[in-house]
N, C-alpha and C positions, 0 to 999 in steps of 0.2 A: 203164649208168653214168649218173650225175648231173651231168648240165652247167648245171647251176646255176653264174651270175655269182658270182663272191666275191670275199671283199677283207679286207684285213689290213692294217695299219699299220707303218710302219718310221722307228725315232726319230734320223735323219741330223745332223751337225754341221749341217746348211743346214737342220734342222727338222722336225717331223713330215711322213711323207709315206704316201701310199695309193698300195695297190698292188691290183691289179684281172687277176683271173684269169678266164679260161671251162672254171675246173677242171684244161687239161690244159698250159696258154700264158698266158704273162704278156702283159695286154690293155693293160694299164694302170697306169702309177707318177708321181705329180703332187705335187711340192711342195703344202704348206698355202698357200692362198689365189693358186694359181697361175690366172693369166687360162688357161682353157676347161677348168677343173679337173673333173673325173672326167666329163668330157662323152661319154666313149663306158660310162660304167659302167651297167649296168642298176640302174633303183632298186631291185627287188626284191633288191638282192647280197647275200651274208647272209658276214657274217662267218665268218671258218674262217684262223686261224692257222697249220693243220696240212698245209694244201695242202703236198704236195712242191716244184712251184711255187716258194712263196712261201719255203719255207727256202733254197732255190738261189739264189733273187733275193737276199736278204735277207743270206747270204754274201757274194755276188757285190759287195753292195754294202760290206758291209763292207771285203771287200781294196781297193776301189776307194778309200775313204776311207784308209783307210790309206798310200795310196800308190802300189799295185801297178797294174799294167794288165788286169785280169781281159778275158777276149775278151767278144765280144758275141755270141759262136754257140755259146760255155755256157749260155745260157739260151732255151730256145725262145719266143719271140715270135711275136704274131699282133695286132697293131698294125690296129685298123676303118679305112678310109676307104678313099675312091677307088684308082681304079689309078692316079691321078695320082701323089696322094701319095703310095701304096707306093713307087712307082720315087723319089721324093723321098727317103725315106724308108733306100728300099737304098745310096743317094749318099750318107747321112747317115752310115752306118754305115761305109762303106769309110775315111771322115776318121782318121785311125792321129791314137792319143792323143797331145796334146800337142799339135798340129796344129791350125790355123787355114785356111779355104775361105770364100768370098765366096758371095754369095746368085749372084751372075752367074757366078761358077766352076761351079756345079751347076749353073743353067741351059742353060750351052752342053753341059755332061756329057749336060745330058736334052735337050737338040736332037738328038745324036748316038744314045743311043739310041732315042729316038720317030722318028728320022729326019726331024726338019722342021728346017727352015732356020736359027731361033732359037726362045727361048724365051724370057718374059715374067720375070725376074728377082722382080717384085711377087707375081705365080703362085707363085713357087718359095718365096718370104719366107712368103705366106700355108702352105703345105702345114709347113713349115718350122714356123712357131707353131704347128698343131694337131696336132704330134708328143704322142702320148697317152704315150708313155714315155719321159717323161724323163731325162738324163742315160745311161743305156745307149745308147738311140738319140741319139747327143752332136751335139742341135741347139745345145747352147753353144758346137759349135766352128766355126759361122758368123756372119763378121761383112761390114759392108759394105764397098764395092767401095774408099770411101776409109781402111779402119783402122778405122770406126764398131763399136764394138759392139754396136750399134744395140739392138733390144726384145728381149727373153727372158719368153717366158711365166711363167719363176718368177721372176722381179723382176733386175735388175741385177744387185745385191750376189751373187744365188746363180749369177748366169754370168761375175760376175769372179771366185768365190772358188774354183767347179771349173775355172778357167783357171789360176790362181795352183796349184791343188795339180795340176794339167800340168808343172806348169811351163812355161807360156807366157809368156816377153816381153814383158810389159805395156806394154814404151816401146814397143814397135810401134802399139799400141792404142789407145783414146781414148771414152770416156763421152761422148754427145752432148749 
């Protein structure tokens, strides 16, 4: 079988987006001109539309825009980096939509599972930004420790506007 990287495009309310398969796993989904954009994709990735993959994603995100809360273990993900960031990563995912968790909430989550005393909150922001799939992996629904919604790789406007179609609380919240 051919496991050649691929990738296909998905035209979201928040804007064109690339999505990045290794054929059998969604690798990769990145807003247009998002900061570390398609940085795990191989350059050689050759377009293919037709991935089963990418129609599953591509649904998935449909209901999601629409409203609905589609799960995040309908679609198989295999997300590159550290073991760090996986376990980062896995934390990101348990967040139940609609839902808001502080960069220092998951820190102490990963003290307890790596079993060390604490964790670097900075550590956990950085793994947090090089979330290579966006919005499924719902790194938009961490903010700082005071209300900050601090940085989102795909720009502000598109981490208030999947918090607003949460329905998240925005008087809780605050643009720094």
């Amino acid at each position: 079988m051919n496991m050649t990287d691929s990738k296909t495009t998905y035209h979201s309310p928040l804007g064109l987006m690339t999505l990045a398969s290794n054929g059998q796993h969604l690798t990769g989904l990145w807003l247009a001109n998002q900061a570390h954009f398609a940085e795990t994709l191989a350059d050689d990735a050759v377009t293919n539309d037709t991935l089963q993959v990418f129609i599953d994603t591509k649904n998935w995100l449909a209901s999601y825009f629409s409203g609905h809360q589609p799960t995040i273990s309908a679609l198989p993900l295999a997300p590159a980096g550290s073991s760090f960031r996986q376990a980062v990563w896995q934390i990101l995912c348990e967040i139940p939509y609609g839902e808001l968790i502080t960069y220092g909430e998951i820190a102490k989550k990963l003290a307890i599972t790596m079993e060390k005393a604490s964790m670097s909150s900075q550590a956990v922001g950085g793994a947090v930004g090089h979330n290579p799939i966006s919005i499924i992996i719902p790194c938009h629904r961490v903010i700082g420790a005071n209300g900050s919604l601090t940085g989102y790789a795909g720009g502000m406007d598109a981490k208030v506007s999947l918090l607003r179609l949460e329905g998240v609380d925005m008087t809780t919240v605050f643009i720094p």
